[in-house]
N, C-alpha and C positions, 0 to 999 in steps of 0.2 A: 733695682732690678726692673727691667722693662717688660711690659708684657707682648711677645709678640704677633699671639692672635688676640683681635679684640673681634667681638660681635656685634653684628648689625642690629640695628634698634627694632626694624621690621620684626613681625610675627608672623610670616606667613610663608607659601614655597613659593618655590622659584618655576619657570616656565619648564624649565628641563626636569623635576623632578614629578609635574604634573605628566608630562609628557609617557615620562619613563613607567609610572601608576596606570595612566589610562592603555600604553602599551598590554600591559603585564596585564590587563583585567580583558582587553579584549581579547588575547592568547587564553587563558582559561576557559572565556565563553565560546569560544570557539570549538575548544578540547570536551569542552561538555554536551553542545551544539551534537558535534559528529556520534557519539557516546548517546544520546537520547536517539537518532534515527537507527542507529542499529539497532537499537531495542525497539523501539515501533515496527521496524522489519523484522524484528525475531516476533514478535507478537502478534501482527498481521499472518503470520506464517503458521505458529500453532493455532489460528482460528479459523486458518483453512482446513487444518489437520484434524481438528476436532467437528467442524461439519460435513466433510468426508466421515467418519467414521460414524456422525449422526445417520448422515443418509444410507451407508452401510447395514447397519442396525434395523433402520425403518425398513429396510429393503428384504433383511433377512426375518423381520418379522412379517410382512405382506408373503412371503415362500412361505413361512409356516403356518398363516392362515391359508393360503388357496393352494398351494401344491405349486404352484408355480410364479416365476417373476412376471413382473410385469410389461407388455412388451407393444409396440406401439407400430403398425406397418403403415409405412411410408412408400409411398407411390409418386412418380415424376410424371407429369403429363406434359405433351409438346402440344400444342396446340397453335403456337402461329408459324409463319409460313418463314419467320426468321431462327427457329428452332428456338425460342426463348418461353420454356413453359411454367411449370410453378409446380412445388414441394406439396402436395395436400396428405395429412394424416386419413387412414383409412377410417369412414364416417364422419369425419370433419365437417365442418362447416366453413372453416379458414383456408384462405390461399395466403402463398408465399410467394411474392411478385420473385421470378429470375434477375438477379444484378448483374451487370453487365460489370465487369473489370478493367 
């Protein structure tokens, strides 16, 4: 009787089987890749959520110490001759240089 497959004496793979491996491993990390940014965006998102409701909180507790929010009057002054003036908070010390667009 003849045998009619015999095997290679090599131990080791072949260029197509490495090929087909490092395929299949880069398809995974990819699949996972995409899978981990959505979850950074879902998490980046409830920590917006949750300091909005901080500041929410701080805000309605400052109304139930003074009876009212807190409020801030802003005033625009023109002052040069190209209409380009500056944001100052009322009692400020700081200007807000106009940007030009």
């Amino acid at each position: 009787m003849k045998k009619r497959f015999t095997l290679s004496k090599s131990k080791g793979f072949t260029l197509i089987e490495l090929l087909v491996v490092i395929a299949i491993v880069g398809l995974l990390a990819s699949i996972v890749m995409v899978g981990l940014n959505s979850a950074r965006s879902k998490s980046r998102d409830t920590k917006r959520i949750a300091e909005l409701k901080q500041m929410m909180s701080a805000l309605e507790l400052y109304y139930s110490d003074n009876g009212h929010y807190p409020a801030i009057n802003y005033a625009y002054t023109s002052s040069a001759a190209d209409g380009c003036g500056y944001i100052a908070a009322a009692g400020a010390n700081w200007k807000q240089p106009c940007r030009l667009i």
